[in-house]
SEDRENGU-925560 format. One line per field, with one value per atom (N, C-alpha, C, O): atom name; x negated, y negated, z; residue number from 0. Coordinates in Angstrom, 1 decimal. Each point is the difference from the previous one (the first is absolute). Example, Ala and Ser with C-alpha at 12.3 -4.5 7.8 and 13.67 -1.06 7.14 Angstrom:
name	[N/CA/C/O/N/CA/C/O]
c1	[-13.2/0.9/-0.9/-1.0/1.4/-0.9/0.8/-0.5]
c2	[5.7/-1.2/-1.2/0.0/-1.1/-1.1/-1.1/-1.1]
c3	[7.8/0.0/0.0/0.7/-1.4/0.0/0.8/0.1]
resi	[0/0/0/0/1/1/1/1]
// end
This chain:
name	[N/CA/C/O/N/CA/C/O/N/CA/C/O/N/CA/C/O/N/CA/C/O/N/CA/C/O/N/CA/C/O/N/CA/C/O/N/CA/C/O/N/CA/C/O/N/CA/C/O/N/CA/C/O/N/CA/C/O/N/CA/C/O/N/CA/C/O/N/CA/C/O/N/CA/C/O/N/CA/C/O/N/CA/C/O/N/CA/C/O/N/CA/C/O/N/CA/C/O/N/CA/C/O/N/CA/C/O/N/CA/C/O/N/CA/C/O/N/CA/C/O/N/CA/C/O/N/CA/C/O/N/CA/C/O/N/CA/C/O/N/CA/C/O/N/CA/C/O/N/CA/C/O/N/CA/C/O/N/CA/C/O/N/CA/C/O/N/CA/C/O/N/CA/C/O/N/CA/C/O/N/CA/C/O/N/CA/C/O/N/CA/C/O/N/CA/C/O/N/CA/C/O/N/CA/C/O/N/CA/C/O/N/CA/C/O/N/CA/C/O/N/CA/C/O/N/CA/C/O/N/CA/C/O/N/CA/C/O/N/CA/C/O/N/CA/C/O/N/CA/C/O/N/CA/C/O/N/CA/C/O/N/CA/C/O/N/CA/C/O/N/CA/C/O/N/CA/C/O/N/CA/C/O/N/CA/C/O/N/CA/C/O/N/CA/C/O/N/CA/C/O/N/CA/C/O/N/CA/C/O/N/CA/C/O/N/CA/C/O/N/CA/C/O/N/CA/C/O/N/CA/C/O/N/CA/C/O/N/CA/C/O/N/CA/C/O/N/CA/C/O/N/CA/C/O/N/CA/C/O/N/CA/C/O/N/CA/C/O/N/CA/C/O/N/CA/C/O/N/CA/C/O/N/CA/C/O/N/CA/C/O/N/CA/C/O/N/CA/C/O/N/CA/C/O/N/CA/C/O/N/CA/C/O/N/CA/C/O/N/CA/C/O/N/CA/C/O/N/CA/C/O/N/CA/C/O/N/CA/C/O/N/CA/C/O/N/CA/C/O/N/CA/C/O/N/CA/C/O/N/CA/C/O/N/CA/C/O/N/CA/C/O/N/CA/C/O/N/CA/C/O/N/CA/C/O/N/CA/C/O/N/CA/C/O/N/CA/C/O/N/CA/C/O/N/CA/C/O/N/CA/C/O/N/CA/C/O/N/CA/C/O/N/CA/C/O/N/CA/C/O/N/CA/C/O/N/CA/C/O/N/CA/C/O/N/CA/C/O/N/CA/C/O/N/CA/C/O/N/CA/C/O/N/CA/C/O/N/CA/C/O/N/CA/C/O/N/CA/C/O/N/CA/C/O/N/CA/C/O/N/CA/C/O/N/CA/C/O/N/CA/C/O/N/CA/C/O/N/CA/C/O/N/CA/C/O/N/CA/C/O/N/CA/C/O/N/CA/C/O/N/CA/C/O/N/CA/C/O/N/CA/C/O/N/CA/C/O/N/CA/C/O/N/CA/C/O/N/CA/C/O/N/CA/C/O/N/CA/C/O/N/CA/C/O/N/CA/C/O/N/CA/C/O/N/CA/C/O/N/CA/C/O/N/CA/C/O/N/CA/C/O/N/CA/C/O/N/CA/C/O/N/CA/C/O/N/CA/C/O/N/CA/C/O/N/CA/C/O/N/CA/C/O/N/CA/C/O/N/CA/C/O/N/CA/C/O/N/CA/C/O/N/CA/C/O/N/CA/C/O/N/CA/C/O/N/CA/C/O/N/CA/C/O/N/CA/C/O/N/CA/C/O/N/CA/C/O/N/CA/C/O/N/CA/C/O/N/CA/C/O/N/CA/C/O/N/CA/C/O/N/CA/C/O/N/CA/C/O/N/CA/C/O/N/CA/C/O/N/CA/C/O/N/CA/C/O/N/CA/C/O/N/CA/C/O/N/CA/C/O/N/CA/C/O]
c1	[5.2/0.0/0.6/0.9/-1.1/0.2/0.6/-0.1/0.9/0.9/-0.3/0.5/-1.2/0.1/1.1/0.1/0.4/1.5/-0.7/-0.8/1.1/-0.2/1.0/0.9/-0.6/1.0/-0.1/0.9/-2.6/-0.2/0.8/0.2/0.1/-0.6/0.9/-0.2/1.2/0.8/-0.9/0.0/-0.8/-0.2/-1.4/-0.3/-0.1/-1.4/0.8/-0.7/2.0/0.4/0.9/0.6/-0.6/1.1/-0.9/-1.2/2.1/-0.8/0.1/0.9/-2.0/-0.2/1.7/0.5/0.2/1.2/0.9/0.8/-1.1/0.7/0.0/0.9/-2.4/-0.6/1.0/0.9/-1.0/0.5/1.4/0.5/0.5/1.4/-0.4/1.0/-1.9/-0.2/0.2/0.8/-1.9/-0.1/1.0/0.1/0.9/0.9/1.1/0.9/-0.5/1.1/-0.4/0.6/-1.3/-0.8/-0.3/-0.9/1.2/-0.7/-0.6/-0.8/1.2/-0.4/-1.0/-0.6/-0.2/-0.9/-1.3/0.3/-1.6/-0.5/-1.3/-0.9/1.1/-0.7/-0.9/0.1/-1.0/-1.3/0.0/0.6/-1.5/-0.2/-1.6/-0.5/-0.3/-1.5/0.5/1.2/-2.6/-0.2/0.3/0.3/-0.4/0.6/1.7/0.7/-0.3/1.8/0.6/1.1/-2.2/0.5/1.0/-0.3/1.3/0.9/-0.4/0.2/-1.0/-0.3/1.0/0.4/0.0/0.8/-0.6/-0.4/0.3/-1.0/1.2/1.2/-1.8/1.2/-0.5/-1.2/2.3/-0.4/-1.0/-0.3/-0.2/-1.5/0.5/1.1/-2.2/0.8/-0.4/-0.1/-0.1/0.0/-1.5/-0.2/-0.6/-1.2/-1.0/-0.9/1.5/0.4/0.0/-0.8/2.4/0.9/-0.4/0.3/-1.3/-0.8/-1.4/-0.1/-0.5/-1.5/0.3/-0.8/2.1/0.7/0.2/-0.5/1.4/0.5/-1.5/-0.3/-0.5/-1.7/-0.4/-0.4/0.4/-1.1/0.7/-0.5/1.9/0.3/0.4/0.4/-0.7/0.5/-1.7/-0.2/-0.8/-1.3/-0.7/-0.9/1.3/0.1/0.8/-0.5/2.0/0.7/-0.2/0.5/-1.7/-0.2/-1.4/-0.2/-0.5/-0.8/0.1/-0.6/1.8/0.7/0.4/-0.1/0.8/0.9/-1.3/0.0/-1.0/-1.4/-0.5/-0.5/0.4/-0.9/0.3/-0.8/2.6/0.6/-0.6/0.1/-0.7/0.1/0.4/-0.4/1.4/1.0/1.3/0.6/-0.4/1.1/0.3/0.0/0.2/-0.1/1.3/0.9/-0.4/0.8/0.0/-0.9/2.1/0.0/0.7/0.6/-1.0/0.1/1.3/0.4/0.4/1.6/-0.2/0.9/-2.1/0.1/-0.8/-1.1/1.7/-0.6/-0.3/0.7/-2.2/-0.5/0.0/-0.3/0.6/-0.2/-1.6/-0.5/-0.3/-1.1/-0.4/0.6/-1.8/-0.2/-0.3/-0.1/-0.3/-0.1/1.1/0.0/1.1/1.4/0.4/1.3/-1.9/0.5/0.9/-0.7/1.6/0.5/0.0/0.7/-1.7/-0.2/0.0/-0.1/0.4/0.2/-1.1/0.1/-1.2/-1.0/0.8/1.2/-1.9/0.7/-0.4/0.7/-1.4/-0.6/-0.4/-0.6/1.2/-1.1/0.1/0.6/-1.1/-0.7/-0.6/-0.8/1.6/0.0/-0.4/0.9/-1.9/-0.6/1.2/0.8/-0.7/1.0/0.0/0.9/-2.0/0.1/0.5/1.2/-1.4/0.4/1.3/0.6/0.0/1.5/0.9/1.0/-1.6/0.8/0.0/0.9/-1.9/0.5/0.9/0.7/-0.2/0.7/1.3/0.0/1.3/1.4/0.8/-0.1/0.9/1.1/0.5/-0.3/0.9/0.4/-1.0/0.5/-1.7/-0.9/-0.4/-0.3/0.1/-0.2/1.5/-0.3/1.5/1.2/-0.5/-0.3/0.1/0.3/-1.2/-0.5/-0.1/-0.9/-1.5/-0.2/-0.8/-0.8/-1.0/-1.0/1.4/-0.8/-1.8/-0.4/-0.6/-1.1/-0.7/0.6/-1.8/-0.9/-0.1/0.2/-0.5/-0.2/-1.4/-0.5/-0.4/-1.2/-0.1/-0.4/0.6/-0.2/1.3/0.9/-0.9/0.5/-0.3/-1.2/2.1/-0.7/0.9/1.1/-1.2/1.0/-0.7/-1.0/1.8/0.0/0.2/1.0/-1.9/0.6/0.6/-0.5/2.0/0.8/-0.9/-0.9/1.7/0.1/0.2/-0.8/1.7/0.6/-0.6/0.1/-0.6/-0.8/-1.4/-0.9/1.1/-1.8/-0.7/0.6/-1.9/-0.9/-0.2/-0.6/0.7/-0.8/1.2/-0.4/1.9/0.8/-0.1/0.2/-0.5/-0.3/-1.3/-0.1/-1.0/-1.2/0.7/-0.3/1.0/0.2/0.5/-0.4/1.5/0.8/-1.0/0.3/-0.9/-1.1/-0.8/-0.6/0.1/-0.6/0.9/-0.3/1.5/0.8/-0.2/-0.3/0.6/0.2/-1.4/-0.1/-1.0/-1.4/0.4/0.1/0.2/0.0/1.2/0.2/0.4/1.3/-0.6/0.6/-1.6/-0.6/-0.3/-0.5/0.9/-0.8/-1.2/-0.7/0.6/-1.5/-0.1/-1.1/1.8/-0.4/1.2/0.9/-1.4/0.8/-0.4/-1.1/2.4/-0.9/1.3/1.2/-2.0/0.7/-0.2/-0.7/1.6/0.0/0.8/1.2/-2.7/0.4/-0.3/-1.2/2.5/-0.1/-0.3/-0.8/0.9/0.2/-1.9/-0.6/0.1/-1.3/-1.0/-1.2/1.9/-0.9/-1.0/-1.2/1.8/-0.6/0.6/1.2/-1.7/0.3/-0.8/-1.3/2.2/-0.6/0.1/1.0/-2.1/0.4/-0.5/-1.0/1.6/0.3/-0.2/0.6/-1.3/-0.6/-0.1/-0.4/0.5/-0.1/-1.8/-1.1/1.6/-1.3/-1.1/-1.1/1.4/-0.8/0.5/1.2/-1.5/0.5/-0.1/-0.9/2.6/0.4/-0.8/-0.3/-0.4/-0.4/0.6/1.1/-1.5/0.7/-0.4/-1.2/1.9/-0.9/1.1/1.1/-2.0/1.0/-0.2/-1.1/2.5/0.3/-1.3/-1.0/0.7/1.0/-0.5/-1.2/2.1/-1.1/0.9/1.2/-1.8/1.1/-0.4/-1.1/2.2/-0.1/0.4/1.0/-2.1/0.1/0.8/-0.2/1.0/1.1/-1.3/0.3/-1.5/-1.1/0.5/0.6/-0.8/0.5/1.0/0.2/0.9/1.3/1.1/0.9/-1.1/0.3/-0.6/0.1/-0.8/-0.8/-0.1/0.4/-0.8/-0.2/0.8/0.0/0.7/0.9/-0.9/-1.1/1.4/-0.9/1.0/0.5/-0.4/0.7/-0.8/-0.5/0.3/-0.5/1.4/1.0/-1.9/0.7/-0.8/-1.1/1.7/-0.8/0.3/0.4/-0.6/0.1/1.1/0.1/0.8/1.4/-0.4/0.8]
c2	[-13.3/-0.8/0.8/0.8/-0.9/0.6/-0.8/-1.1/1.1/-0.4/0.8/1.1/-1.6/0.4/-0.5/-1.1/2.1/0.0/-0.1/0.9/-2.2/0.0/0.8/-0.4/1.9/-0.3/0.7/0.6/-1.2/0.9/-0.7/-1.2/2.5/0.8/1.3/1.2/-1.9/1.2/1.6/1.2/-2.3/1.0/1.1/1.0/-1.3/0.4/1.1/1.0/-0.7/0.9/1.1/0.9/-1.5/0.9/1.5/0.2/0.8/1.1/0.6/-0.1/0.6/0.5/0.2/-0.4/1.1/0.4/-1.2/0.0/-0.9/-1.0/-1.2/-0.8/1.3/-1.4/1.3/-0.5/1.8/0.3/-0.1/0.2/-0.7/0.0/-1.6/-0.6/-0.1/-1.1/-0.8/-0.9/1.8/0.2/0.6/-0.3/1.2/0.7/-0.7/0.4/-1.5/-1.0/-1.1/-1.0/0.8/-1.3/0.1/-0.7/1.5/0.9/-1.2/0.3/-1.2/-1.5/-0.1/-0.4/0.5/-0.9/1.3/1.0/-1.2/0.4/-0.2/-0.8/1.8/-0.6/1.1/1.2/-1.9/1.0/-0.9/-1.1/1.9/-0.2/0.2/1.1/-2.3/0.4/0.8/0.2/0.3/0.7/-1.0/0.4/-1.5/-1.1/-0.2/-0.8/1.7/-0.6/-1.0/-0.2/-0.2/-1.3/0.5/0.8/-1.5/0.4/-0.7/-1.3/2.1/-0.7/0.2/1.2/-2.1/-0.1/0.0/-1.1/2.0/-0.5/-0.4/0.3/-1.1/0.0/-0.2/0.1/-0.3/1.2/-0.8/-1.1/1.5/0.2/-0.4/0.3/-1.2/-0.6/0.8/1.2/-1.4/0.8/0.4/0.8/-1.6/0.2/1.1/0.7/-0.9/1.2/1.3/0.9/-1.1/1.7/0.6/1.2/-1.9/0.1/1.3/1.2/-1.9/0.1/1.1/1.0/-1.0/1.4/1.2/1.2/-1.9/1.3/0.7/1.2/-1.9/0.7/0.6/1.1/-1.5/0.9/1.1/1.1/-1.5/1.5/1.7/1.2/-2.4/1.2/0.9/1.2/-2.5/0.8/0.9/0.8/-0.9/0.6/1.3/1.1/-1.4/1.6/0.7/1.1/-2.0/1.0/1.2/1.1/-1.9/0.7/0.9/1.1/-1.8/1.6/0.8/1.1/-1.4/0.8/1.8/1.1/-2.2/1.0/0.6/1.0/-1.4/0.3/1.1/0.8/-1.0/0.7/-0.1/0.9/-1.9/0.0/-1.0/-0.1/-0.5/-0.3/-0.9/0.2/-1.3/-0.5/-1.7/-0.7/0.2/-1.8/-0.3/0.8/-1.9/-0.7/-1.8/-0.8/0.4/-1.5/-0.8/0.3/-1.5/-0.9/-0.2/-1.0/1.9/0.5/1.0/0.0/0.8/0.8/-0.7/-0.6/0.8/-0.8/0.9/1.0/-1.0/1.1/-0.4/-1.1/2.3/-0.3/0.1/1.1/-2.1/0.4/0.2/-0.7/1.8/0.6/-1.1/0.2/-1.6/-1.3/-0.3/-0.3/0.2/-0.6/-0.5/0.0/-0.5/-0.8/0.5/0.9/-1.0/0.2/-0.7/-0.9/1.5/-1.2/0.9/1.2/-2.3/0.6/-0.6/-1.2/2.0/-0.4/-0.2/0.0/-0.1/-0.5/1.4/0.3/0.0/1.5/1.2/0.0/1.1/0.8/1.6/0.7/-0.6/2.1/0.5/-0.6/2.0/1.0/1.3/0.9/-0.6/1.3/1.0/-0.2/1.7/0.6/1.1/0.6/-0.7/0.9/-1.2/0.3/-1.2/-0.7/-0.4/-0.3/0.2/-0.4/1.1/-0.2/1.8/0.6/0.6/0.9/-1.1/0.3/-0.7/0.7/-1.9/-0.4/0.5/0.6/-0.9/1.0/-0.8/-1.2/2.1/-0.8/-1.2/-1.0/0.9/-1.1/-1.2/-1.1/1.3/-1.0/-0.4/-1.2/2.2/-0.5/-0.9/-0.9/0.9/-0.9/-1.0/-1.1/1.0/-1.6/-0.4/0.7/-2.1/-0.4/0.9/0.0/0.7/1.2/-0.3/-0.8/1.4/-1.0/0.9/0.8/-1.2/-0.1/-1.2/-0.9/0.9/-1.4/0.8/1.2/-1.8/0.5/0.1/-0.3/0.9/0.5/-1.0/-0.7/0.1/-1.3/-1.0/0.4/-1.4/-1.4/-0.9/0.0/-0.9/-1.0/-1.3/0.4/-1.2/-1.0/-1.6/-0.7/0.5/-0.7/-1.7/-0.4/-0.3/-1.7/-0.6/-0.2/-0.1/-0.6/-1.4/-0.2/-0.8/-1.6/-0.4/-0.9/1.3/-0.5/0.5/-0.7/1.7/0.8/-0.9/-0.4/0.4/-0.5/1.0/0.9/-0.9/1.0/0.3/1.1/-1.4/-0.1/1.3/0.9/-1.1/1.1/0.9/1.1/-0.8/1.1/0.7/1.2/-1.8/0.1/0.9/1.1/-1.6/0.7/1.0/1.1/-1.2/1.5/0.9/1.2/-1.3/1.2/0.3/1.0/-1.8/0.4/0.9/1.0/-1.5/0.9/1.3/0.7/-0.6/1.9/0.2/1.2/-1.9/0.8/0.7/1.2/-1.8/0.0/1.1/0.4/-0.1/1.4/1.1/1.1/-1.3/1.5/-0.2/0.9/-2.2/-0.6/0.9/0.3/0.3/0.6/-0.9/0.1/-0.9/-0.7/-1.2/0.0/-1.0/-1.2/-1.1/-0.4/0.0/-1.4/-0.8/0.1/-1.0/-1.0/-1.5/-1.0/1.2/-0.6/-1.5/-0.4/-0.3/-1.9/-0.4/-0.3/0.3/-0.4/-1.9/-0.5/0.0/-1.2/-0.5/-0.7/1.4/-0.3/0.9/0.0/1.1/0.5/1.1/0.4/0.0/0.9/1.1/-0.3/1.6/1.0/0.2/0.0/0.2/0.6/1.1/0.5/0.5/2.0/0.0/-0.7/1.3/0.6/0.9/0.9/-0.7/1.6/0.6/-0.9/2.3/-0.5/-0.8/0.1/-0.6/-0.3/-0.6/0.4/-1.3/-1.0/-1.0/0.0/-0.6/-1.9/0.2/0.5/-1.4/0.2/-0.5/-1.2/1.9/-0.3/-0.8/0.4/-1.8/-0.8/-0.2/-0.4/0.7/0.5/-1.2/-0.3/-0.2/-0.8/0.1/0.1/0.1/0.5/-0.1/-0.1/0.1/1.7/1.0/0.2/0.7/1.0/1.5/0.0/0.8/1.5/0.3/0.0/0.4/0.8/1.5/0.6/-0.3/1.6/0.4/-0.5/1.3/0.9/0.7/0.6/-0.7/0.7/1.4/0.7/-0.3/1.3/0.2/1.1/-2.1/0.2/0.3/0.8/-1.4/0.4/0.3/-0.6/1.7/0.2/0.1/1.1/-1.9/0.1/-1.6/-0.6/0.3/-1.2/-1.5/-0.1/-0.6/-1.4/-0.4/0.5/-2.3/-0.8/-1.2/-0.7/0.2/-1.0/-1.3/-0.1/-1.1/-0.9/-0.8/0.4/-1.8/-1.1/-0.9/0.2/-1.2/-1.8/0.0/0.7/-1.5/0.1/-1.9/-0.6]
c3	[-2.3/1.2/1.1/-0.3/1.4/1.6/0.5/-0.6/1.6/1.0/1.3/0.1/0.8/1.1/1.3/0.5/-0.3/1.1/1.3/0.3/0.7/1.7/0.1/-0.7/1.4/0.6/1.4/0.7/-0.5/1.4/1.1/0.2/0.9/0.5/-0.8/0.0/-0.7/-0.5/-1.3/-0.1/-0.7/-0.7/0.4/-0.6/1.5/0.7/0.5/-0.2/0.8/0.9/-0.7/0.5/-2.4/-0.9/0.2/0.2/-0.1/0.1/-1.8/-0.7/0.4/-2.1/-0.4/-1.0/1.9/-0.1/-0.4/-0.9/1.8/-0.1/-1.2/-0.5/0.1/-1.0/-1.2/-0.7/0.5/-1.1/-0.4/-1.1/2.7/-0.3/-0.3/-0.4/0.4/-0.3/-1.2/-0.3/-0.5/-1.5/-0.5/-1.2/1.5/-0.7/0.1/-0.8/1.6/0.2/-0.7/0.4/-1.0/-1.0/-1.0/-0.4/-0.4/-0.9/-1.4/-0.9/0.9/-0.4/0.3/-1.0/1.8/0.4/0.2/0.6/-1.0/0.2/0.8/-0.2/1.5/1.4/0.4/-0.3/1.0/0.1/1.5/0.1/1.1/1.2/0.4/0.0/0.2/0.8/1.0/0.3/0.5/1.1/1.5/1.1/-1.4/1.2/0.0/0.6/-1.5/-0.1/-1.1/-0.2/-0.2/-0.7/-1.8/-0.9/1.3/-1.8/-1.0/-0.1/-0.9/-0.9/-1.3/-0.2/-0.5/-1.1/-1.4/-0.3/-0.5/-1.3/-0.8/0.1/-0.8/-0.9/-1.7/-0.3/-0.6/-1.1/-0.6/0.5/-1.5/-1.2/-1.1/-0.5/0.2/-1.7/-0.9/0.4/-1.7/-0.9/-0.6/-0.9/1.6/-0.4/1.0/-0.4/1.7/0.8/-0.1/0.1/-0.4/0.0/-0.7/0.0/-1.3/-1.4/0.5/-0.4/1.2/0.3/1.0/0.1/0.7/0.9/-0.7/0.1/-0.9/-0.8/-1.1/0.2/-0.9/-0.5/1.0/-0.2/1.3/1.3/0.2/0.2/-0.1/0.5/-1.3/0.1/-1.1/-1.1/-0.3/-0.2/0.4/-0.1/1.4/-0.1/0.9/1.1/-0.2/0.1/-0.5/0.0/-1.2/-0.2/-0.8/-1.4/0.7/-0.4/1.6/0.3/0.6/0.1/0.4/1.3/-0.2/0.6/-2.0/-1.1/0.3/0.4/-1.2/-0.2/0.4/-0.6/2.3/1.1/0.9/0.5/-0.3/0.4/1.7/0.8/-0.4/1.4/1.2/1.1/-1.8/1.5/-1.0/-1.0/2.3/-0.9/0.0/1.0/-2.1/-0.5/0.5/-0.5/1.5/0.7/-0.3/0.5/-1.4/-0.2/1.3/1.0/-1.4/1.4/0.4/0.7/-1.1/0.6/1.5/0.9/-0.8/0.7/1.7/0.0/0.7/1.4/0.5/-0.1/0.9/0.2/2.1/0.4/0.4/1.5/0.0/-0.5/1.1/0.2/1.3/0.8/-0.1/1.3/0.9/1.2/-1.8/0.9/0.5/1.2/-2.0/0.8/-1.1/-0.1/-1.1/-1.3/-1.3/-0.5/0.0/-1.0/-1.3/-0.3/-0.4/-1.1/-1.2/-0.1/-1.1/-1.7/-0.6/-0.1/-0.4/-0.8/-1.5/-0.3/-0.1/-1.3/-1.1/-0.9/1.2/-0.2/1.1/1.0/-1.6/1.5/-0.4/-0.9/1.4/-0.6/1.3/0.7/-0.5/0.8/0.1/0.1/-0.1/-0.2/0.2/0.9/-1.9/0.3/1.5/0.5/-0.4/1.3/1.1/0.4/0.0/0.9/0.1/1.1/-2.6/-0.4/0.5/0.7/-1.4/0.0/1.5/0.2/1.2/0.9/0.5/0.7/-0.8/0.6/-0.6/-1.0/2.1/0.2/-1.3/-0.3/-0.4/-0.9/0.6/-0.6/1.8/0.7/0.1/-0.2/0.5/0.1/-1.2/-0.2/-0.9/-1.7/-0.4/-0.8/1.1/-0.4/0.9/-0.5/1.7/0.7/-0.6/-0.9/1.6/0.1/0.6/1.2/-2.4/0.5/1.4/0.0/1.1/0.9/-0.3/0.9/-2.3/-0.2/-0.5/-0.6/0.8/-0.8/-1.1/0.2/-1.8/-1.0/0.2/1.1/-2.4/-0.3/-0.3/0.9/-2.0/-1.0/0.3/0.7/-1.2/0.2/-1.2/-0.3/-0.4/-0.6/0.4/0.1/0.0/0.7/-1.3/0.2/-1.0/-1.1/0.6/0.5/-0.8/0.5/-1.2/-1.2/2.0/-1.4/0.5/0.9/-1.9/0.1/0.8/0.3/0.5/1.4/1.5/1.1/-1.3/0.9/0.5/-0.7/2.5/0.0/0.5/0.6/-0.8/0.1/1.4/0.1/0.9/1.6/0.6/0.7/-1.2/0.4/-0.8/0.6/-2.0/-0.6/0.2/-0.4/0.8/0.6/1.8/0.3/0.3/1.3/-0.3/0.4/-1.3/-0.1/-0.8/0.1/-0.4/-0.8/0.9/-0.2/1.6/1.2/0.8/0.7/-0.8/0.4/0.2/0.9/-2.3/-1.0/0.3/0.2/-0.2/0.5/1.4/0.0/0.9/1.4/0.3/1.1/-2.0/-0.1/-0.9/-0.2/-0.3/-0.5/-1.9/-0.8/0.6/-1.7/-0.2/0.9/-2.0/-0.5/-1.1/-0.7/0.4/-2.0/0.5/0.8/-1.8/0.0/-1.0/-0.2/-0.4/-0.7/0.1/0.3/-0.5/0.2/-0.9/0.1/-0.8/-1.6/-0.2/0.1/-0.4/0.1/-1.6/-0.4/-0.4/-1.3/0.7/-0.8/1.3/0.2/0.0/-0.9/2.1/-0.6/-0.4/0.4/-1.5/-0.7/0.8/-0.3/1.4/0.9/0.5/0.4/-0.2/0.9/1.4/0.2/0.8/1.6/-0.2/-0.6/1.0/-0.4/1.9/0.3/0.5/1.0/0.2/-0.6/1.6/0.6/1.3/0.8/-0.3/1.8/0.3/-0.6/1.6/0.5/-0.8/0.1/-0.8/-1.2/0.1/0.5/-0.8/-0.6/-1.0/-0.7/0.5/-1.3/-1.0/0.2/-1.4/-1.4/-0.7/-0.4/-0.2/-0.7/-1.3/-0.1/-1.0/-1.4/-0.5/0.4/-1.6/-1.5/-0.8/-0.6/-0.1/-1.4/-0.8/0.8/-2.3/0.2/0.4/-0.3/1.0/0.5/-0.3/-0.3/0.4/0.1/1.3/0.5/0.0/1.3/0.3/-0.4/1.2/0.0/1.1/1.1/-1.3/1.3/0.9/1.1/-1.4/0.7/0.3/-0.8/2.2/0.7/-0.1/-0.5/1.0/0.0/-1.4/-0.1/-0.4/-1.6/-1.2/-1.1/1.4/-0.4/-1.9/-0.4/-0.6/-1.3/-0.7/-1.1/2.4/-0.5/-0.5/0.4/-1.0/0.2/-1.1/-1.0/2.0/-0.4/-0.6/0.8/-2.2/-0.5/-0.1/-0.6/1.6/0.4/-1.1/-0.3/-0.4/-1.1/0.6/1.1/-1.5/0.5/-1.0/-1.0/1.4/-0.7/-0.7/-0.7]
resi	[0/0/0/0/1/1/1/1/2/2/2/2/3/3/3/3/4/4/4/4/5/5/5/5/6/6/6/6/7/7/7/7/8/8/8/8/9/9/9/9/10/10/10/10/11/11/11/11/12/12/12/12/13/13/13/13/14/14/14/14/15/15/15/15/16/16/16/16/17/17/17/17/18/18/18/18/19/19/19/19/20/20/20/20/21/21/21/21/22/22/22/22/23/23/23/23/24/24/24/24/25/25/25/25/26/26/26/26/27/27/27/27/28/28/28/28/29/29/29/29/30/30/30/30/31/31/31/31/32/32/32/32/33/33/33/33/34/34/34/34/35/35/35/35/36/36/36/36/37/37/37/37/38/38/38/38/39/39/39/39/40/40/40/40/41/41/41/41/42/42/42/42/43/43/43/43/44/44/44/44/45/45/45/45/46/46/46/46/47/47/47/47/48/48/48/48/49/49/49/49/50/50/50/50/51/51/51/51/52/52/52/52/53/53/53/53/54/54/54/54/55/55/55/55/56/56/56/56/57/57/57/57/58/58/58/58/59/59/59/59/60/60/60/60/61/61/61/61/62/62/62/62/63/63/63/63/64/64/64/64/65/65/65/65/66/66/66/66/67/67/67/67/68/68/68/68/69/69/69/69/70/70/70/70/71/71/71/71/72/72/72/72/73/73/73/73/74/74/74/74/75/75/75/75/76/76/76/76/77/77/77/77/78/78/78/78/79/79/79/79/80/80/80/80/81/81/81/81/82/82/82/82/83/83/83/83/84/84/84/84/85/85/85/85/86/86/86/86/87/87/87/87/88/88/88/88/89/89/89/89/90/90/90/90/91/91/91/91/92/92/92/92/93/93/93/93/94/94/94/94/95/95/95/95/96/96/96/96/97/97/97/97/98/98/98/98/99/99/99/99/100/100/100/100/101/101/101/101/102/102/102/102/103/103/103/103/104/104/104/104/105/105/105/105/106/106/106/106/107/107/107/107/108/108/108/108/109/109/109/109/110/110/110/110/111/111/111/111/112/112/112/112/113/113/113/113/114/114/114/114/115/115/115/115/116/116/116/116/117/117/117/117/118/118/118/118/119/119/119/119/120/120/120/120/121/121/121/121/122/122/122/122/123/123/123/123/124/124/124/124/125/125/125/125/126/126/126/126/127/127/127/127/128/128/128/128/129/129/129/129/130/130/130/130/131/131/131/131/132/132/132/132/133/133/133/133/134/134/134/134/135/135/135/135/136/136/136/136/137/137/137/137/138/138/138/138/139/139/139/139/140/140/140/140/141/141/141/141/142/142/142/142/143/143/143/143/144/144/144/144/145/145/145/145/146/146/146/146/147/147/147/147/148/148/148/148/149/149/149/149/150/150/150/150/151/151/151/151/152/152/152/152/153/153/153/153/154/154/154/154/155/155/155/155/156/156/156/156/157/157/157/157/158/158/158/158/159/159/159/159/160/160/160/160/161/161/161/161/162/162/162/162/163/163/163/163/164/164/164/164/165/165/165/165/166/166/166/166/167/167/167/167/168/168/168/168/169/169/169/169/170/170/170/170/171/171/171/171/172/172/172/172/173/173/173/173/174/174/174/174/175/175/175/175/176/176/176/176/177/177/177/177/178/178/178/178/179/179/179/179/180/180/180/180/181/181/181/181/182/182/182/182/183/183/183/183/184/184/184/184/185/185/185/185/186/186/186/186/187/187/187/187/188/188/188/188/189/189/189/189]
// end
């Protein structure tokens, strides 16, 4: 579930600097910002969740392990995106040439890049219409791949530039296509 913070006109005017002494004095709470300003608060994942988080991201880094071409980030890591937004997919992978230009400094804070890939998971609590915008989001900041995974009703959104989004149901395998290239994730009807 999300918590969206009013606290305009204040947080529209936080400058990235500011939202990070933000986050670093809160360290409880974990907050992500749209490109309008707004504080959003996620708050934690139950167990069925952190379950279906922790599988994505271990088959993801077994591939990366493999692939050797970039790098797997869990939804600990808040990413600055070139819109104005700061958000934590719940998943995300970074091609290594892209990662590794950026400066040591900018790899410790918050990386101001959009990821390659994205998967942003709907718990229980989660509704679809904001996890549907934030994945327009990360299109609109440089997304090449995305999905966006609804155990609730049995469906995946896969996200691409310049397409409407694809809505497939279980069960399906899905292909990393271009971007990850050899990976595929087989999702079942639970």
């Amino acid at each position: 579930m999300t918590t969206v913070l009013n606290l305009q006109p204040l947080t529209r005017s936080l400058t990235r600097e500011q939202f990070v002494f933000l986050c670093q004095n809160n360290p409880d709470l974990q907050l992500e910002r749209s490109p309008q300003g707004e504080l959003v608060i996620m708050s934690p994942v139950g167990g069925e969740s952190g379950n279906w988080e922790a599988n994505l991201i271990t088959k993801v880094g077994i591939w990366n392990e493999q692939a050797q071409l970039g790098y797997v980030f869990s939804s600990s890591t808040l990413f600055s995106l070139p819109n104005g937004g700061e958000r934590s997919p719940d998943l995300a992978w970074v091609t290594k040439p892209r990662w590794e230009a950026l400066s040591p400094e900018a790899r410790a804070a918050f990386p101001p890049i959009c990821p390659d890939f994205v998967i942003e998971l709907r718990s229980r609590s989660d509704r679809l219409p904001p996890l549907q915008a934030k994945m327009q989001e990360y299109l609109a900041s440089g997304l090449r791949l995305g999905w966006l995974i609804n155990p609730q009703d049995q469906q995946v959104e896969i996200y691409r530039p310049n397409q409407t989004a694809e809505v497939l149901t279980y069960p399906i395998t899905l292909s990393g296509e271009a971007v990850l290239p050899g990976f595929e994730l087989t999702l079942q009807k639970s």
